[in-house]
C-alpha positions in Angstrom: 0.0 0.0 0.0 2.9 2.6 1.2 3.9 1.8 -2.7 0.9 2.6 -4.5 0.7 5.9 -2.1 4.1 6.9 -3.0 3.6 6.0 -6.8 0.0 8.2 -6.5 1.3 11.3 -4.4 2.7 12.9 -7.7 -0.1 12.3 -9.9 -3.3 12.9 -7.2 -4.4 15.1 -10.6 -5.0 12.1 -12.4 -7.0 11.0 -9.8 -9.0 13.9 -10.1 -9.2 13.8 -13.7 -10.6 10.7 -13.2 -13.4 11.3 -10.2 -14.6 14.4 -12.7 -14.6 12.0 -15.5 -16.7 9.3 -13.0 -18.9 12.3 -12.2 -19.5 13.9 -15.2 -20.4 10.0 -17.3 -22.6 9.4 -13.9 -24.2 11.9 -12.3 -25.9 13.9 -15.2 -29.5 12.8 -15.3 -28.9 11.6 -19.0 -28.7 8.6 -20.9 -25.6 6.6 -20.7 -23.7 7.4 -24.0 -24.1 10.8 -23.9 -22.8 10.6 -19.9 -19.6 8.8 -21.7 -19.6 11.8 -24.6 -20.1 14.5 -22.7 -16.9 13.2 -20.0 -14.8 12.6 -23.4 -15.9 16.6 -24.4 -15.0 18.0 -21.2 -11.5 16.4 -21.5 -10.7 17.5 -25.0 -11.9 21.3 -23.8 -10.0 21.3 -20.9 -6.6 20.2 -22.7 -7.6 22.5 -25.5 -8.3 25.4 -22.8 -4.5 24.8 -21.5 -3.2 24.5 -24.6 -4.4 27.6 -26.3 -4.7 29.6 -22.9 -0.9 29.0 -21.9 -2.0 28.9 -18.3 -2.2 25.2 -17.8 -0.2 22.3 -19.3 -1.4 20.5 -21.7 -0.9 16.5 -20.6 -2.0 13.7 -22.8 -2.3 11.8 -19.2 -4.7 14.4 -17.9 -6.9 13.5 -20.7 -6.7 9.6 -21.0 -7.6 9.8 -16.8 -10.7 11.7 -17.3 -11.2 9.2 -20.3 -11.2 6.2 -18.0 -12.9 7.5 -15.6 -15.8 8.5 -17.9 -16.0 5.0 -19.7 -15.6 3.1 -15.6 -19.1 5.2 -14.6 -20.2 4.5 -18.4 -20.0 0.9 -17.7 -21.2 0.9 -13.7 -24.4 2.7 -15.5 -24.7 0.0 -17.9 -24.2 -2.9 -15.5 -27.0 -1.6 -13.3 
């Protein structure tokens, strides 16, 4: 455990990324797929926003995390 807590500590954002992912595919009172589009939008915006803003860093990681995490509440939707 003190390993996967050391391996985390430097990338906790892409644990966020992920929860907002989760959230965003789950808790939107709309069907399924468009939970799992909408999550997959949000990422490309907010990697477009730091890219063309300059004020954040564009990360392909940031956006793969927020991927999963959309297509993990994508499928807890679909398995319930």
């Amino acid at each position: 455990m003190n390993k996967l807590i050391a391996w985390l500590t430097p990338k906790v954002d892409k644990v966020a990324y992920f929860g907002v992912g989760y959230i965003v595919a789950t808790i939107l009172p709309i069907p399924a797929m468009w939970g799992l589009i909408i999550a997959v939008a949000v990422a490309v915006f907010k990697e477009y926003w730091d890219w063309k803003s300059k004020k954040g860093n564009p990360d392909i990681w940031d956006f793969v995390a927020t991927v999963l995490g959309g297509c993990l509440g994508y499928a807890a939707l679909m398995m319930w």
